[in-house]
C-alpha positions in Angstrom: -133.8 -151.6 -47.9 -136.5 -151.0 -45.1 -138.0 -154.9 -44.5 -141.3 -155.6 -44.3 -143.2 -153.0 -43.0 -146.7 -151.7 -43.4 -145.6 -149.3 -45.2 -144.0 -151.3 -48.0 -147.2 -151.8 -49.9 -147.5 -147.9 -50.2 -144.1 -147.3 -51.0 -144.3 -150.0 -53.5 -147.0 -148.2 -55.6 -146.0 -144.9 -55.0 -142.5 -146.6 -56.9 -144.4 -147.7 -59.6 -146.7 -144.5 -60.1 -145.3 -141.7 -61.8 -145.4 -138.1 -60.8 -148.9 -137.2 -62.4 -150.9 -140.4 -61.0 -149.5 -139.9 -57.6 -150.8 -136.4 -57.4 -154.4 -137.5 -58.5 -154.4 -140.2 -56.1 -153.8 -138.0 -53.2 -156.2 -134.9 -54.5 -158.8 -137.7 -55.1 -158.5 -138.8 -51.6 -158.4 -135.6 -50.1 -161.2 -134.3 -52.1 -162.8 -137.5 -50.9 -162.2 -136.9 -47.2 -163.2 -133.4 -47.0 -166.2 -134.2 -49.5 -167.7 -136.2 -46.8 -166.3 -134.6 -43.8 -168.6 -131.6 -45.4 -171.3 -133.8 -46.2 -171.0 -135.3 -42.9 -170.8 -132.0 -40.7 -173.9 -130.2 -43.2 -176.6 -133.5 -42.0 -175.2 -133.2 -38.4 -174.2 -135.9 -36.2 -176.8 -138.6 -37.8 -174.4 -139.4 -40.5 -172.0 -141.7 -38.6 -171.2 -143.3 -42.4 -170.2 -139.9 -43.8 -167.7 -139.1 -41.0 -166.4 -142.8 -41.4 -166.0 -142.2 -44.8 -164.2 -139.1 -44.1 -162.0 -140.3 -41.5 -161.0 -143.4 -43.6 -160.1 -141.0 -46.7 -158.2 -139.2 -44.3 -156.3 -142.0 -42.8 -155.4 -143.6 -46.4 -154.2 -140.2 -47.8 -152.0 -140.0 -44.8 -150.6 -143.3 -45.0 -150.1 -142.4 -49.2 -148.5 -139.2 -48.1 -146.3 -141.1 -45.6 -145.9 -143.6 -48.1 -144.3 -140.8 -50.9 -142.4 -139.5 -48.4 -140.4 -142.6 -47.4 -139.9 -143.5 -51.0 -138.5 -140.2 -52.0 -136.5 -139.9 -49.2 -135.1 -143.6 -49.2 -134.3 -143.0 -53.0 -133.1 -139.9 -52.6 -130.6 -140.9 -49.9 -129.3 -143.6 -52.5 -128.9 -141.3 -55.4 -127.1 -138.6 -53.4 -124.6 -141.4 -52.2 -123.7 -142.7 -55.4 -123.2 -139.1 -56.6 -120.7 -138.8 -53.7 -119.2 -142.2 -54.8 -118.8 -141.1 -58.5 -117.8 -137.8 -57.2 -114.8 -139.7 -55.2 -113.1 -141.1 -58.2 -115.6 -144.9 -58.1 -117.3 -145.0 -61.5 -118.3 -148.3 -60.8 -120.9 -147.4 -58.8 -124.6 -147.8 -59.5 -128.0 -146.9 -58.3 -130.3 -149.5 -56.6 -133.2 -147.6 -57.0 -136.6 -149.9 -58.0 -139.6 -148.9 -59.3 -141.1 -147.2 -62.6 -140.9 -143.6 -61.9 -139.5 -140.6 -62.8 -136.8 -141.1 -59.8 -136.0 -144.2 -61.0 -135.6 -143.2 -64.5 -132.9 -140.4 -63.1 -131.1 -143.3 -60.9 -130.9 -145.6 -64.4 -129.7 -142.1 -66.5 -127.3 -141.9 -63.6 -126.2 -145.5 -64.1 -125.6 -145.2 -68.0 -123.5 -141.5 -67.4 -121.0 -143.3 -65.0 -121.1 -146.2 -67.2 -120.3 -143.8 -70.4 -117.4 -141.9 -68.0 
């Protein structure tokens, strides 16, 4: 749907995560970040570690946050257009949504409602 990007890795998991994991991973690494970007700004500049702690926790809950944001929007996009199909008289359309969450347990409810119609 999107190739081989780096982003694929992220939008894999955040596929396979459902709703509740995905928020604890990104509080846990926004805790994380700010954690040691407080750490890091109470011992002053001599904590190099702390602030490259900080700014790596940062980084990865970007990426994650980019990561959920593709995903949604990708799967979203595909759901809305086989809703428009359905809605235009083809009930043998289907959603190619992957993954194990809640999103992809809509786009396979989806799937068995046009099948039933």
């Amino acid at each position: 749907m999107f190739g081989f990007s780096l982003l694929h890795p992220g939008v894999w998991l955040m596929r396979h995560l459902r709703l509740s994991a995905k928020m604890l991973l990104l509080g846990s690494l926004l805790v994380l970040g700010w954690l040691a970007l407080g750490v890091g700004m109470a011992l002053g500049a001599s904590s190099s570690g702390l602030w490259a702690i900080a700014a790596t926790a940062l980084a990865v809950l970007l990426y994650a946050l980019l990561a959920l944001h593709v995903s949604l929007a990708a799967d979203l996009h595909l759901l809305a257009k086989a809703m428009q199909e359905a809605i235009a008289g083809n009930l043998c359309v289907q959603v190619a949504v992957k993954g194990r969450d809640e999103l992809a347990g809509l786009a396979g409810l989806f799937d068995k409602l046009v099948l039933t119609l």
